[in-house]
Structures are given as structure tokens and as C-alpha cells.
C-alpha positions as CSV (number, residue, x, y, z in Angstrom):
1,X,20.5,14.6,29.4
2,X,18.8,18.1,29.1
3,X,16.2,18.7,26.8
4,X,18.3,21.3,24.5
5,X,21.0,18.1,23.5
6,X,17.6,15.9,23.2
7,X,16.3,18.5,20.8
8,X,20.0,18.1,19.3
9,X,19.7,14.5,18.6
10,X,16.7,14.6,17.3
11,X,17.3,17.0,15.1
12,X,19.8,15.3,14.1
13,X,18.5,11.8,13.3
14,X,15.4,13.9,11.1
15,X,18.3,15.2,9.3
16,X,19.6,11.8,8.4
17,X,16.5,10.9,7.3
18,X,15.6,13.7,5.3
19,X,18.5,15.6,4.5
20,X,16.7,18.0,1.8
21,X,14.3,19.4,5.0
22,X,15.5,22.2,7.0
23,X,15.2,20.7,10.8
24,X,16.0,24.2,11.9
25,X,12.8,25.5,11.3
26,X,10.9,22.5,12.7
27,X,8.0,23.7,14.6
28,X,8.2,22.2,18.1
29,X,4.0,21.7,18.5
30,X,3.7,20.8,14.5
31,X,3.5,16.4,13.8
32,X,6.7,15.6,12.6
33,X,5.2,13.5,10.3
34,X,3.8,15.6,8.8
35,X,6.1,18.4,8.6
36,X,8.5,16.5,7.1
37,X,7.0,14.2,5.1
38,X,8.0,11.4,6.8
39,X,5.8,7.9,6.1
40,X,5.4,5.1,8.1
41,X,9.1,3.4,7.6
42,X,10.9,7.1,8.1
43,X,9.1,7.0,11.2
44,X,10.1,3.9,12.2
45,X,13.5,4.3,11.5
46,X,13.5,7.4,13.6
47,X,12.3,5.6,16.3
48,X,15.5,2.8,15.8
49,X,17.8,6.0,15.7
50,X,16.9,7.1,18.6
51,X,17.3,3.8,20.3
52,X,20.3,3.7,19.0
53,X,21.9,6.9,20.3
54,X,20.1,7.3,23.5
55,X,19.7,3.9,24.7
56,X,15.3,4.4,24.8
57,X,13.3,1.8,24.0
58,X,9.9,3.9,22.3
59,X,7.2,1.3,22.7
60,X,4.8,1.0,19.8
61,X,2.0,1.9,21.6
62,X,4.0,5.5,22.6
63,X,4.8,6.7,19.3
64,X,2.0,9.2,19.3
65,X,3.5,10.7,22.6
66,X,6.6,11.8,20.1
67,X,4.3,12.9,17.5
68,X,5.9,16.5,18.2
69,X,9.2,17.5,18.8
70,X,8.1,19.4,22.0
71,X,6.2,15.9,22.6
72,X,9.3,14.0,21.9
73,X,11.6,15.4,23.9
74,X,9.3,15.6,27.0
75,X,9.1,11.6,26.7
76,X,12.5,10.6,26.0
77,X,13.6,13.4,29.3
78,X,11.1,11.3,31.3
79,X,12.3,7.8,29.7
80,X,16.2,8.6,29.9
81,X,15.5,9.9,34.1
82,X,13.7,6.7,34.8
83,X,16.5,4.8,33.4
């Protein structure tokens, strides 16, 4: 999977969660977290969304690795070629 339909899903899946941001102005280097006001539970559903349409299990102790979506999407390439 290439990095630009990685960047799609996520993108995606932030839009599910907060369909009143505008995920196409997401800074790639900002916290998503931050950036779009996600708490703990958005994040975490995140997390199960991307399981869920990927197939990548995010470890808890990785989730600061997809802080960023620049951050994300290196880690899930990595995850998804090891696979």
C-alpha cells in the first residue's frame, strides 16, 4: 500500500471521527490530537479504525509513533510491508 492511499485512509477515518474538521488541511508534522481535538477515546477509536481497514495491529506502547500524520503513515508503510 503506498503512503498517498495510507494518507487516504487516514484521512478518512479522522473524518468519521470528526466530521466538522477539515482533514484537508491537516498539517502532516502537527499532533493529531491536537489538531483536531481529539481526546483520549477519539484516539482510541482511530486506532480500532485503522485496524479495521488495514489489517495493523497499533500496539499501545506505539501510539506516539502516530502522533503525526507524516508519523502515522511512516509506521503503518513499515507495519503493512512487514506483514
Amino acid at each position: 500500500m503506498t503512503a498517498k492511499e495510507i494518507k487516504r485512509v487516514l484521512l478518512e477515518e479522522l473524518g468519521n471521527l470528526a466530521p466538522e474538521s477539515d482533514t484537508g488541511a491537516v498539517d502532516p508534522d502537527a499532533d493529531l490530537r491536537e489538531a483536531r481535538d481529539l481526546d483520549a477515546m477519539d484516539f482510541l477509536n482511530l486506532m480500532i479504525a485503522i485496524h479495521k481497514r488495514l489489517g495493523v495491529e497499533v500496539a499501545e506502547a506505539d501510539y506516539a509513533e502516530l502522533r503525526s500524520l507524516r508519523g502515522a503513515i511512516a509506521y503503518l508503510q513499515m507495519k503493512l510491508a512487514a506483514a
